[in-house]
Each structure stands twice: as C-alpha cells, then as structure tokens.
C-alpha positions in Angstrom: -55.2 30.4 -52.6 -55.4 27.1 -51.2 -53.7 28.1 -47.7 -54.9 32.0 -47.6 -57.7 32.3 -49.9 -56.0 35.3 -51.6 -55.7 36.1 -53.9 -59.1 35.8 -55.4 -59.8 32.6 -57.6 -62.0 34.1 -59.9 -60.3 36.2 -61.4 -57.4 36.8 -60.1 -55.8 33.3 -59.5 -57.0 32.1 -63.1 -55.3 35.1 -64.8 -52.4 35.0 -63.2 -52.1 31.0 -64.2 -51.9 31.9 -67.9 -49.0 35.1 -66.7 -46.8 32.7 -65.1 -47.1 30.1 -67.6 -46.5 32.8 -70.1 -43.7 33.9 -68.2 -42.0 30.6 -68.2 -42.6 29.6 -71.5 -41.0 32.8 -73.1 -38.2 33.2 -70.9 -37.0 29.7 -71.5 -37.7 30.4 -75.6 -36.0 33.9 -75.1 -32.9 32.2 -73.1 -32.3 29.6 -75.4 -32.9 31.4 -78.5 -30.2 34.3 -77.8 -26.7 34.3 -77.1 -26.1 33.8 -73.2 -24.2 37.0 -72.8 -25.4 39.5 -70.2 -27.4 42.1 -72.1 -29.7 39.7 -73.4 -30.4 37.9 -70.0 -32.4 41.2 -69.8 -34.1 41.2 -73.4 -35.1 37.6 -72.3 -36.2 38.8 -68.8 -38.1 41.9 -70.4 -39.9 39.9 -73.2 -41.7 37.1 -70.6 -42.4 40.8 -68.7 -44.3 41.5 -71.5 -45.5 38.5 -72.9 -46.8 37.6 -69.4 -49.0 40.8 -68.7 -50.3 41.0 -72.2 -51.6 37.2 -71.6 -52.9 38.4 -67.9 -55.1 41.3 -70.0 -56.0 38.9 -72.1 -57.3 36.2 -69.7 -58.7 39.1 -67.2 -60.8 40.5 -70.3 -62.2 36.9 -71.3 -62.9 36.6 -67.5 -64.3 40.2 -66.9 -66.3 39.3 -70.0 -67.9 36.1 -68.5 -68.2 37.7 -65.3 -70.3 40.5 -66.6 -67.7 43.2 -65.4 -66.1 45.3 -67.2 -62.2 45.4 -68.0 -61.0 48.0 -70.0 -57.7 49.8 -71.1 -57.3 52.0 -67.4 -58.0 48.6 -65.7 -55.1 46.7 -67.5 -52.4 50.1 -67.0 -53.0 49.6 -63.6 -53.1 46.2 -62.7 -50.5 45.2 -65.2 -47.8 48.2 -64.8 -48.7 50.8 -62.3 -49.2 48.2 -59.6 -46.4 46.0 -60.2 -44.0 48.2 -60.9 -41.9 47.7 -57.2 -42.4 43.9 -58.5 -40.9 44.7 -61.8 -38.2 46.9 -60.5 -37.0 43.5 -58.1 -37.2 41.0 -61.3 -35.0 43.3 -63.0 -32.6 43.4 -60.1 -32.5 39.7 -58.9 -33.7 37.2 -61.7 -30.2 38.3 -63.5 -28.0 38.1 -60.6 -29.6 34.9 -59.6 -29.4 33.6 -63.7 -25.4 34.7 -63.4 -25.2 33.2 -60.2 -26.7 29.7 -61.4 -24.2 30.0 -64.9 -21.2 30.2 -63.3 -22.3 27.7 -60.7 -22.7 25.2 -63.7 -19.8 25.7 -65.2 -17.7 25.4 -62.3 -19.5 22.0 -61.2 -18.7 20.8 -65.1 -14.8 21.6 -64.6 
C-alpha cells in the first residue's frame, strides 16, 4: 500500500492484516501439532486456508459495518473463494513443494 496505494487501506489492506496473521498463526499450530508426513502438510496448508478467509469475512463485515456498506454472504463467496481460487490452486501446488524442499534441506544441513 505504502509503494502502490493498492490495495485499498480501508478495507481491503486492514482485512487482509487479520488473513495473513490468521494464516501464519494456524499453519504454524497445524504444522507443529500433526505428524510431519506429507498428507498432513496439506491438512495444515488447508486449515490456515480456512481459518484465514473466515477471519478476512469476519474483519470485512466489522469493517463494512463501520463503513456503512453492506457485506453480506454473496460478497464473502466471492471475494473469499471465487476470486482467489487461481491463488488457492498455486498455494496448493507450491507451499508443499517449497515446505518438502525446506525439510530435507534441514536435515541434510544437520547430518
């Protein structure tokens, strides 16, 4: 936002603070709580997914709401899933080969 001004600081920009902290937050709790076996790089991948958007709807409503705009349940489908779905498709791709990539980079630099 700083550089570019996009995308918009109110809402946008605030909203997608709480997603990415969200994101972080629950992937690390997911990755540490579940075996470190492939499959569940995926479950822990999936459940920030979710956690994330649900805390973007969330923050989007409550700033919608002191906006005076409305945000309702076609407004979150789209912004949260229809529109990022090419962005979900490449986190499902890439975050596991790069979290694969980083594991067996550690354990060779341990040996």
């Amino acid at each position: 936002f700083a550089l570019f001004g996009m995308p918009p600081l109110i809402p946008t920009g605030i909203a997608m603070c709480f997603e990415l902290a969200a994101y972080g937050t629950v992937a690390a709790l997911l990755y540490r709580a579940l075996p470190r076996k492939k499959p569940f790089i995926w479950l822990a991948l999936l459940g920030a997914m979710v956690a994330g958007r649900v805390i973007w709807g969330f923050a989007r409503l409550a700033l919608f709401g002191l906006t005076g705009s409305p945000f309702g349940w076609s407004a979150f489908l789209s912004g949260a899933v229809l529109g990022a779905l090419p962005g979900i498709a490449l986190q499902l791709v890439f975050i596991p080969l790069l979290v694969l990539a980083l594991q067996k980079f550690t354990v060779a630099a341990r040996s």
